[in-house]
Each structure stands twice: as C-alpha cells, then as structure tokens.
LODOVEX-796554 format. One record per residue: x, y, z of N, C-alpha, C in turn; residue in three letters. Coordinates in steps of 0.001 Angstrom, whole numbers, padded with zeros to 6 digits, always signed. Example, Ala and Ser with C-alpha at 12.3 -4.5 7.8 and 13.67 -1.06 7.14 Angstrom:
<volums>
+013190-005690+007800+012300-004500+007800+013200-003300+007800ALA+012850-002250+007080+013670-001060+007140+012900+000030+007870SER
</volums>
This chain:
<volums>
+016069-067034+045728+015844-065877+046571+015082-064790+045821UNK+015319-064450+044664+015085-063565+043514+013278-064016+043713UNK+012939-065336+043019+011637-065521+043436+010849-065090+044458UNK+011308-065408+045628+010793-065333+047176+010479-064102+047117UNK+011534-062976+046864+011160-061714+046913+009773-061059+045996UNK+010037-061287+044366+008916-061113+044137+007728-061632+044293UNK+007649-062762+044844+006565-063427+045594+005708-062796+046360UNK+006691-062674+047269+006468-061924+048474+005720-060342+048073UNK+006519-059722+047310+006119-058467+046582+004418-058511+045919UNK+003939-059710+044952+002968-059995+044171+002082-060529+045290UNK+002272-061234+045933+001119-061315+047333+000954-059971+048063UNK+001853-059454+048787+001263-058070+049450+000194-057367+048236UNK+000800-057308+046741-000106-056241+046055-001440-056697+045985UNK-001419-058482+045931-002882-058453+045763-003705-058653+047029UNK-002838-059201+048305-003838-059033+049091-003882-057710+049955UNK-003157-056840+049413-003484-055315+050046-004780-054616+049026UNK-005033-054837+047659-005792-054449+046848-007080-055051+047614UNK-006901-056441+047450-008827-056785+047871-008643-055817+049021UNK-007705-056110+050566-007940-055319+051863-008311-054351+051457UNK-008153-053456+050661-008134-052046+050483-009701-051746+050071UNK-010176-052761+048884-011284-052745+048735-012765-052959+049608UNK-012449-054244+050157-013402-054607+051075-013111-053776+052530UNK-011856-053018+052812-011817-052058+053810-012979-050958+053808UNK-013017-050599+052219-013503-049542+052190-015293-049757+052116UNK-015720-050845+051764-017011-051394+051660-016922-051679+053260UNK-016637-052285+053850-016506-052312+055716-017000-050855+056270UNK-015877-050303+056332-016100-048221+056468-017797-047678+056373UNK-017708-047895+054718-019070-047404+054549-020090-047780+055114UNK-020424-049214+054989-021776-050082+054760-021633-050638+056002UNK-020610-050864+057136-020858-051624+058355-020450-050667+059433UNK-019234-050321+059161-018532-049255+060334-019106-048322+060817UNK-019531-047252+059271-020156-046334+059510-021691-046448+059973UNK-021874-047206+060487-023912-047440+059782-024219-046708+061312UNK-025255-046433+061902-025601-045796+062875-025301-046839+063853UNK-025095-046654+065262-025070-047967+066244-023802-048953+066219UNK-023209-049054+064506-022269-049680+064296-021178-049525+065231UNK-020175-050951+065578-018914-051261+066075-017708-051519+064884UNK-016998-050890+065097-015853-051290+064043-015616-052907+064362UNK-015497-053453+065647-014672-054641+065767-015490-055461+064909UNK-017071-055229+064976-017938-056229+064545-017617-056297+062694UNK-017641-055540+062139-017309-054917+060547-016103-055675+060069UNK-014895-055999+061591-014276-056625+061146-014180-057513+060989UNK-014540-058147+062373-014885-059723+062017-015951-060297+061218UNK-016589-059424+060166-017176-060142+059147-016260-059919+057772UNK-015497-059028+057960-014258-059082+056510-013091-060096+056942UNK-012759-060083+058208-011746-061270+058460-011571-062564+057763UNK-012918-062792+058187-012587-064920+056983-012613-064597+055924UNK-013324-063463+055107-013207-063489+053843-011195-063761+053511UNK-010781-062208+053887-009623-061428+053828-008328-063200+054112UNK-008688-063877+055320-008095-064985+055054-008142-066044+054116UNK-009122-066392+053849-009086-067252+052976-008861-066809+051747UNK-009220-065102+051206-008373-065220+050240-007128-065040+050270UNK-006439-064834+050807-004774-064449+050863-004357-066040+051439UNK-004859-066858+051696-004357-068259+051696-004653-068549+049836UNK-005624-068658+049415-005737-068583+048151-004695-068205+047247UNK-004811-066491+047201-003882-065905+046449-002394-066784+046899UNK-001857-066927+048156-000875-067061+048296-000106-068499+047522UNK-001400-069347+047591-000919-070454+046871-000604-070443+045213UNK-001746-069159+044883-001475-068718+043168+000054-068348+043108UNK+000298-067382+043619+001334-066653+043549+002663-067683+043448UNK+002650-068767+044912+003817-069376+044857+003672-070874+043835UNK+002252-070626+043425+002004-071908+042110+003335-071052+041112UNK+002594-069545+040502+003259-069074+039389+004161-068394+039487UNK+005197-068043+040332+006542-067776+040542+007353-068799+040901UNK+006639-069990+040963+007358-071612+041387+008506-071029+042626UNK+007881-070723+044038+008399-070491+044821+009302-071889+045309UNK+010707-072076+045612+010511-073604+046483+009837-073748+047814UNK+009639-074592+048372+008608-075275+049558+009277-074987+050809UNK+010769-074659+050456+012014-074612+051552+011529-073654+052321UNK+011212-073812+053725+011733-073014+054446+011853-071038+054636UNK+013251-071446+054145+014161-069975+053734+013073-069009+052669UNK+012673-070018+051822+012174-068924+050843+010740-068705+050643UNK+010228-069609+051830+008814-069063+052257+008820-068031+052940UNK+009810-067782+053931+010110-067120+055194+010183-065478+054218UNK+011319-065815+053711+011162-064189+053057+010338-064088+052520UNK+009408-064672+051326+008371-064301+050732+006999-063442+051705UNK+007127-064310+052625+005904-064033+053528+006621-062992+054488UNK+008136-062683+055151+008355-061315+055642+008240-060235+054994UNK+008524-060440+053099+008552-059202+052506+006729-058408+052251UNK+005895-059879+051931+004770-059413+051973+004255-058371+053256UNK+004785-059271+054452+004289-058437+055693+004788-056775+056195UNK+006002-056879+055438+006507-055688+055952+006553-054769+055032UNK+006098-055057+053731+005333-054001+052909+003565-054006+052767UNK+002998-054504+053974+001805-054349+053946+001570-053387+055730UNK+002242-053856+056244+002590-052499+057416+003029-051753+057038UNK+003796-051183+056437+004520-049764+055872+003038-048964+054653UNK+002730-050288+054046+001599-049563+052918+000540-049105+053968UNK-000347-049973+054800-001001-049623+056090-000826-048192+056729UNK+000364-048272+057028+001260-047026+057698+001039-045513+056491UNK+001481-045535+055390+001374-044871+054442-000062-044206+054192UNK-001187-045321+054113-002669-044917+053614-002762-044132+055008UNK-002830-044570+056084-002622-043743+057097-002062-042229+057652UNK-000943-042254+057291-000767-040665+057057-000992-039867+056063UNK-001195-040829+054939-001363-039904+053382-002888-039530+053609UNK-003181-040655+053935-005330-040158+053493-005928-040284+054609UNK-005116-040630+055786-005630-039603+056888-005686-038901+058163UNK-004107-038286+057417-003331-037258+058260-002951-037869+059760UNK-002726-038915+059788-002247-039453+061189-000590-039235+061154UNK-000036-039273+062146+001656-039422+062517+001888-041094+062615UNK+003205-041206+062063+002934-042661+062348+003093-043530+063984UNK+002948-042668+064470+003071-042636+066211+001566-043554+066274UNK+000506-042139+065626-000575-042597+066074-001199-043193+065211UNK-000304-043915+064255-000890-045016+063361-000682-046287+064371UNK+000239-046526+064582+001039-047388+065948-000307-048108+067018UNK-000607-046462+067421-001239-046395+068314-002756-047139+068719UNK-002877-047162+067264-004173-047471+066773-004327-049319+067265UNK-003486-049472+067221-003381-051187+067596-003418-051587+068951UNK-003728-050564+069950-004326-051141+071067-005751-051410+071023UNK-006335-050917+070375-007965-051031+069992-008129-052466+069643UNK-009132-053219+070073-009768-054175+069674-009786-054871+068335UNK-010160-054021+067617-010655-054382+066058-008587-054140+064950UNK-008573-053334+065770-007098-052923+065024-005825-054133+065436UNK-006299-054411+066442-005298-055852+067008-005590-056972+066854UNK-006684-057270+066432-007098-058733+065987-006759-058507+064287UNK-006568-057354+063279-006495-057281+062076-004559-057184+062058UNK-004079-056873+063077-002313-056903+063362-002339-058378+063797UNK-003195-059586+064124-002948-060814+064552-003563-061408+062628UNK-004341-060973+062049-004443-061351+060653-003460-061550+060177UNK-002685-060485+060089-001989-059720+059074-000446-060831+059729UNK-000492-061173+060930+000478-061866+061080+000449-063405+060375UNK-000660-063968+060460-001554-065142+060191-001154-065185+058298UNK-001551-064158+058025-001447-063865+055781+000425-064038+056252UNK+001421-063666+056657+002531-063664+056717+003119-065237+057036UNK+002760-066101+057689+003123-067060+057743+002091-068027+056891UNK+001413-067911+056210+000669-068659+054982+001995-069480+053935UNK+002567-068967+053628+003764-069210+052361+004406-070251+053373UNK+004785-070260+054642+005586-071464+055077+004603-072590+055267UNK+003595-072256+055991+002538-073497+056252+002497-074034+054894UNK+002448-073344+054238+001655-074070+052839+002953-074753+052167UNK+003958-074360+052570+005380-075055+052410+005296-076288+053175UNK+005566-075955+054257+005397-077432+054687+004261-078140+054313UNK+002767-078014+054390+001906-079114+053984+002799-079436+052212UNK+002911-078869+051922+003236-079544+050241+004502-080336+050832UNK+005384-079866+051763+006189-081162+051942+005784-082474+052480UNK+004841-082417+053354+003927-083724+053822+003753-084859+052910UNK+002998-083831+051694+002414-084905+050855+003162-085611+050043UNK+002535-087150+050350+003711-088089+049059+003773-088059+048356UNK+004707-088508+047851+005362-088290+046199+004448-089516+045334UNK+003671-088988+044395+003035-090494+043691+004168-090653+042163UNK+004704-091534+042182+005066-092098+040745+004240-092509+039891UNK+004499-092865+038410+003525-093554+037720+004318-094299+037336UNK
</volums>
C-alpha cells in the first residue's frame, strides 16, 4: 500500500510538471496566437501529454515495483488523480485568482472537458497496465 501511494504521488509530480510545462508553451504559442481556439491547442498537447504519462507511469511502477494487483493500481492512479485536480484547482486560484466554484466551472467548456476526460484516462493507466502485465505469459528458462 505504502508503494501505491508513493507511486501514485511520483506520477502526479511528473506528469503535472511536463502538463505544466507544455500548458504553458500551449497558452503562449497556440492559445494565445491571433484567431487561435483553445480546444484546438489542446488537442495538439493531448497525445503528447498521454503517451507520456502512459510512459512515465510504467517508469514509476517499474521503480517503486508497484504490484500488478488491482488494489494497488487503483490507489496509485486515485492518488495521482486527486492530487492533480486539487494541484489544477490550486494553480487556478493561486495564479489566477479564480474561486474554486469557477475553477469547476471551467469544465463545461469544450477544451476543459475533453482535458477532465484525459486526466481521467492518465488515472486509470496504472490498472490497464496492471492488467496487460497480467496477460502476459510467464516464460521459464
């Protein structure tokens, strides 16, 4: 359990760091550009943002030797998720002055609800990837 948690903990940090990064390269260079659509900005950081947090996620539960079980994918990947909504929530009122009402709020929008269907998607990564490693056969030598 002890694992799962920091698992869970060491995935949110790193895949909130890249988000955070390539959020902010999005903002500038696509969001902001004249004419620009946010939804569009997003769906070109989306596949990145997945595939690495499928990535990372497999590092993480390589080097905390998460088990494959179930149970301790489940928390790994709830704790990631629910400290990456609260951190979300946080950058939000800290840097830019929203209530968290109308941080909330923000997820009826297009671009903000397909990145709350991501963010669900990075959260169940640790079980999928649990089960495929249970799939595969066992080779002896």
């Amino acid at each position: 359990m002890t694992r799962a948690i920091a698992a869970g903990a060491a995935y949110f940090l790193l895949v909130f760091a890249l988000g955070f990064a390539l959020g902010t390269l999005r903002t500038m260079f696509v969001a902001d550009a004249p004419g620009a659509d946010r939804l569009v900005g997003v769906l070109i950081e989306l596949p990145m943002m997945l595939i690495a947090s499928w990535l990372l996620c497999a590092a993480v539960v390589r080097r905390l030797q998460v088990p494959a079980h179930a149970g301790s994918r489940l928390l790994m990947g709830g704790i990631a998720f629910a400290l990456l909504l609260l951190a979300e929530m946080l950058v939000g009122v800290l840097l830019f002055d929203r209530t968290p009402a109308a941080h909330f709020a923000l997820y009826r929008d297009a671009s903000y609800a397909l990145g709350l269907v991501a963010q669900i998607a990075f959260a169940a990564f640790p079980v999928i990837q649990g089960q495929r490693l249970g799939r595969r056969p066992i080779v002896t030598k």
